[in-house]
C-alpha positions in Angstrom: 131.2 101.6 95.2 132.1 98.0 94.7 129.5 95.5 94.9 129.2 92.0 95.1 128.9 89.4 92.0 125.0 88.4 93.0 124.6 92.1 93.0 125.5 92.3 89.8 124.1 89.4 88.6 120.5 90.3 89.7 121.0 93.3 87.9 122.0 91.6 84.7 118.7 89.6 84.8 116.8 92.2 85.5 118.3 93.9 82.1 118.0 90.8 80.0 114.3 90.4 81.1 113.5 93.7 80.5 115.0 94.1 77.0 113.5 90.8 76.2 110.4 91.8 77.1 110.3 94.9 75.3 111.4 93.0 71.7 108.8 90.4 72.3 106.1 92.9 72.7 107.2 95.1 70.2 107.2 91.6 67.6 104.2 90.9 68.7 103.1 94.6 67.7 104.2 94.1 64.1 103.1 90.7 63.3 99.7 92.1 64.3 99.8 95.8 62.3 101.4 93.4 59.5 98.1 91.4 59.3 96.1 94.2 59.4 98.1 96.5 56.9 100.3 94.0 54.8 101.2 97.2 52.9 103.4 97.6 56.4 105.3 94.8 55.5 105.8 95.6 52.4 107.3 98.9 53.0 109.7 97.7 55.7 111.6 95.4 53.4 111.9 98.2 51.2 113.5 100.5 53.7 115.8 97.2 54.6 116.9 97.4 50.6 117.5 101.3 50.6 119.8 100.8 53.7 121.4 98.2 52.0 122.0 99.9 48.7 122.9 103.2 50.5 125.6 101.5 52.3 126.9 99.9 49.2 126.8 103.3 47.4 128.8 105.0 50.2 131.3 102.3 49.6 131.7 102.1 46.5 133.6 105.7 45.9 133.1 107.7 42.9 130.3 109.8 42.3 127.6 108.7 44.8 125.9 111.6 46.3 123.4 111.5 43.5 122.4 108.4 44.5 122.6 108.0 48.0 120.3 111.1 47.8 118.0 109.4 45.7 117.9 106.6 48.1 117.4 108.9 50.6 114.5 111.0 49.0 112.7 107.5 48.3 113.4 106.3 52.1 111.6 109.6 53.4 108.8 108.9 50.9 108.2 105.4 52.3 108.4 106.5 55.9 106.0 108.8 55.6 103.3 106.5 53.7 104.2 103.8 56.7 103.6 106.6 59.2 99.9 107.7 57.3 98.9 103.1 57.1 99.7 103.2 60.9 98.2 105.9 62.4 94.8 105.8 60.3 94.7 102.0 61.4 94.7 103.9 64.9 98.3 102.9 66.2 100.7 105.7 67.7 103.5 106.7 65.1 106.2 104.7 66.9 103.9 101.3 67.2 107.1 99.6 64.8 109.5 100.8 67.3 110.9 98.9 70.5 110.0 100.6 73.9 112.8 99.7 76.0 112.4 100.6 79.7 115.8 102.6 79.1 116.2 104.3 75.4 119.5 105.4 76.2 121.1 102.1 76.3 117.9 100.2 75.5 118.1 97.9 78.4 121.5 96.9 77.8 123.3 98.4 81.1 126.2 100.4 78.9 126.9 103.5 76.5 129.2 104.9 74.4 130.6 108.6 75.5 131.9 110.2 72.4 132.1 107.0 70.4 135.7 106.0 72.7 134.6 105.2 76.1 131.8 102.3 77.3 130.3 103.4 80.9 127.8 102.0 82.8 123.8 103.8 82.0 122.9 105.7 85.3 119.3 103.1 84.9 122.4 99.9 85.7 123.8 102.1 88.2 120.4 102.9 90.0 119.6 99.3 89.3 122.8 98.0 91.0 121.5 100.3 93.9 118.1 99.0 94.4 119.5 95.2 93.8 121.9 96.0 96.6 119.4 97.9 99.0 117.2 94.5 98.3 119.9 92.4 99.3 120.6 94.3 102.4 117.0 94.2 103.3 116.1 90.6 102.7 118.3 89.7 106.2 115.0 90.8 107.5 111.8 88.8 107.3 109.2 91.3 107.5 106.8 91.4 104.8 105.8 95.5 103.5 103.0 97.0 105.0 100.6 99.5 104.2 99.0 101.9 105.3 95.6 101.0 104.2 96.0 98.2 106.7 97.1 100.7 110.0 93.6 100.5 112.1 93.3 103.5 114.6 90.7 101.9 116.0 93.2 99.4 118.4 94.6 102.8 120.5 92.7 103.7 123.6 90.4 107.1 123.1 90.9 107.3 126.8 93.9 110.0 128.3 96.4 108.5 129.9 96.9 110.0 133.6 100.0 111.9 132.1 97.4 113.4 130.3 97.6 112.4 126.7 95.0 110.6 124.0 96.4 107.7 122.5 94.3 107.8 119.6 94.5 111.1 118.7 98.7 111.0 119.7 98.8 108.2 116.7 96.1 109.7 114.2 98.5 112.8 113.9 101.8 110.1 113.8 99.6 108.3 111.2 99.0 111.6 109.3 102.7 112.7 109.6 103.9 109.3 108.2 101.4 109.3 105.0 102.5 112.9 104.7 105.8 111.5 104.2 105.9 109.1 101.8 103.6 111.2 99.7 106.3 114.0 99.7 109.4 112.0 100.5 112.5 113.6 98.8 116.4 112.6 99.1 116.9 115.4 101.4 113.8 115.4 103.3 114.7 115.2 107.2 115.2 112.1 109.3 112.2 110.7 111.7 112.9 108.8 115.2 110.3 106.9 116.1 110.5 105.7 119.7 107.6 104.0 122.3 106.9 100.9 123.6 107.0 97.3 121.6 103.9 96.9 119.3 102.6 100.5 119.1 103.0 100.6 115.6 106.3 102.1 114.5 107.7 98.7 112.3 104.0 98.8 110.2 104.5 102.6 109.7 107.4 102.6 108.7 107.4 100.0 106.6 104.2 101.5 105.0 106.2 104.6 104.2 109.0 102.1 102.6 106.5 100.4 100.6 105.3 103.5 99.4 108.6 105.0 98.5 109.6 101.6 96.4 106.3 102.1 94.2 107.7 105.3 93.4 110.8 104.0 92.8 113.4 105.4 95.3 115.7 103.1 96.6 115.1 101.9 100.4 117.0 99.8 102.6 115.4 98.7 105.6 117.4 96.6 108.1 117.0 95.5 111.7 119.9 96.9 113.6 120.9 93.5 115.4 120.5 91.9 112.0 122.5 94.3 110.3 125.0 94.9 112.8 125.9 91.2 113.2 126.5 90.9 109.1 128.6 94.0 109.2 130.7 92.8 112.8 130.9 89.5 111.2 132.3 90.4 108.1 134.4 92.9 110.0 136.7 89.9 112.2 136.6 87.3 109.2 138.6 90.2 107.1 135.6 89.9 104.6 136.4 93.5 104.0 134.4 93.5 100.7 131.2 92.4 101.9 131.7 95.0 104.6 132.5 97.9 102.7 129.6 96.8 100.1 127.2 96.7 103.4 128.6 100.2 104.7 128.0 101.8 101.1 124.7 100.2 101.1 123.2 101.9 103.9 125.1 105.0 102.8 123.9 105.4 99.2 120.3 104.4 99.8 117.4 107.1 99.1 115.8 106.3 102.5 117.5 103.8 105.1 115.3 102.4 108.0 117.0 100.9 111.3 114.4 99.0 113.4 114.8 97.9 116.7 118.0 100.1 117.8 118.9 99.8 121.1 118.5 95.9 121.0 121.6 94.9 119.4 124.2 93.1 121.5 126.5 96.4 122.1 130.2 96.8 121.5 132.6 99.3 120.8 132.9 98.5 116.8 129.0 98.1 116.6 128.7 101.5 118.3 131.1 103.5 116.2 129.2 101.8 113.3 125.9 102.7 113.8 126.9 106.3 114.8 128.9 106.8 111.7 126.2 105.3 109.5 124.1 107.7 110.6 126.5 110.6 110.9 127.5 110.0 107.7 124.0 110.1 105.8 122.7 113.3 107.5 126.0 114.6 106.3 125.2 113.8 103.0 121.3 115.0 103.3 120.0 111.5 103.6 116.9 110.2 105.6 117.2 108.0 107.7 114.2 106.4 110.2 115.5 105.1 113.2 113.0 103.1 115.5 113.8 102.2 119.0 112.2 101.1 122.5 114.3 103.3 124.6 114.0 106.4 126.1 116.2 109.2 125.8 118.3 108.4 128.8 118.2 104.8 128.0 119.8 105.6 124.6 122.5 108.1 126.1 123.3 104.8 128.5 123.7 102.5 125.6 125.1 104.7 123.3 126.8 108.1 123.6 125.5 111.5 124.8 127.2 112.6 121.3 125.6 110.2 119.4 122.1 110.9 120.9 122.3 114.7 120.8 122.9 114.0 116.8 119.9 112.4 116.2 117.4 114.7 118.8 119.0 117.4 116.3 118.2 116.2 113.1 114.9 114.1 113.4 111.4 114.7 113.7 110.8 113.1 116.4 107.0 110.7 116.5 106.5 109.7 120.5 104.2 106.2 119.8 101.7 106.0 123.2 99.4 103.5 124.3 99.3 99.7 124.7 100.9 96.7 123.2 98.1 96.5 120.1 99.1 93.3 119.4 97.5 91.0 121.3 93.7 92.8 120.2 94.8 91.7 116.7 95.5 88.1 117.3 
């Protein structure tokens, strides 16, 4: 997919900071094993001058294996004494060595396939991914939650007269939901969360979305009048770009979150879209957590009976009870 130049750019400074990083730490790492085992320096500037003079020797023609050999017998020599100073001092073998966060391109975003072709490292392309999911969700200003901060305590122990216990219905939703984020995969199937407003279903899910980030899958989580707007808007102004980069955001994501359906001012492009962002990801085995106030029938009324019979076929389906808990917070 295409994305946009702040996209990239986010993911460029991520790079830079992360490769700069690592070379800092690891200098820091060998000024200190130098002033504790100047024998360390020492033997690095002689493996600098056995490169050197193996290079030369490979260049000059004529009868160099003998040397180059040589060099090479004395090189082995000298890393093996540097890896004895090291690890007696109590350092791992590779303290000398820079950990970059990716080895493959050390933090650098490309690589070479077959010494011809430079590609993008799958960690830019993941990286592009989570900068872009990021982007998507920052039209939102919710904070993360967590689940650590979810009190049972605000849900009535009392049944309701249609018979049910509010605080035991959201102890099992509250159960369900940890159980997900603990074994969330890319396929794992789709949740709808649905019940009154402030029963819950924003912290939850946002708790499973902060713990899905720490493991580091890539979540988008957008209100669906926010989102809509940006995609409807981008839509009539022939911003094509920004609307295909949007559509492929909320495609590609490991776990996309749409809060608040059903509140969205309705027409007949924001319809299709929702429907075929969400048709589209369960195609392709993707979760997505839809929260909503409506009811069944109030979602067949502002949507379609199609659209509504996908999702009651390929979610779990959490039914929040109780009353608004907001107000006993406050």
């Amino acid at each position: 997919m295409s994305y946009s130049d702040a996209v990239f750019s986010k993911a460029y400074s991520i790079l830079d900071e992360r490769r700069m990083k690592a070379e800092r730490k690891a200098e820091d790492m060998r000024l200190e094993i130098y002033d504790k085992i100047p024998r360390t320096e020492e033997i690095e500037k002689e493996l600098q001058s056995i490169s050197i003079n193996a290079a030369r020797a490979a260049l000059s023609g004529g009868n160099a294996k003998e040397l180059i050999l040589m060099l090479k017998s004395k090189s082995d020599e000298l890393r093996r004494e540097l890896k004895s100073l090291i690890t007696a001092a109590g350092y791992s073998e590779d303290a000398l060595e820079v950990h970059y966060t990716c080895p493959e391109c050390q933090d650098r975003g490309t690589v070479e396939l077959n010494n011809t072709k430079t590609v993008f490292c799958q960690c830019f392309l993941d990286l592009l991914k989570e900068c872009a999911c990021h982007e998507v969700s920052s039209l939102s200003p919710l904070n993360l939650s967590k689940f650590e901060d979810f009190d049972l305590s605000y849900y009535s122990d009392e049944d309701t007269p249609e018979g049910v216990n509010p605080r035991r219905r959201m102890t099992q939703i509250f159960n369900y939901c940890k159980a997900y984020a603990k074994n969330f995969r890319p396929d794992t199937r789709s949740i709808l969360m649905r019940g009154a407003t402030g029963l819950g279903k924003t912290h939850l899910s946002l708790s499973i979305a902060n713990e899905l980030l720490n493991k580091g899958f890539s979540v988008a989580y957008v209100s669906a009048p926010d989102i809509l707007f940006q995609l409807e808007r981008a839509h009539f102004s022939y911003d094509y770009q920004q609307e295909e980069e949007l559509l492929s955001t909320l495609s590609d994501c490991d776990l996309l979150i749409i809060d608040d359906l059903g509140t969205e001012f309705s027409t007949n492009y924001t319809n299709t879209q929702i429907y075929n962002i969400f048709n589209n990801r369960i195609l392709r085995s993707k979760p997505v957590i839809i929260n909503t106030n409506l009811t069944i029938k109030e979602l067949e009324s502002a949507y379609t009976q199609r659209f509504v019979s996908r999702i009651m076929g390929t979610c779990d389906k959490l039914d929040f009870v109780g009353k608004d808990i907001r107000p006993r917070k406050s």
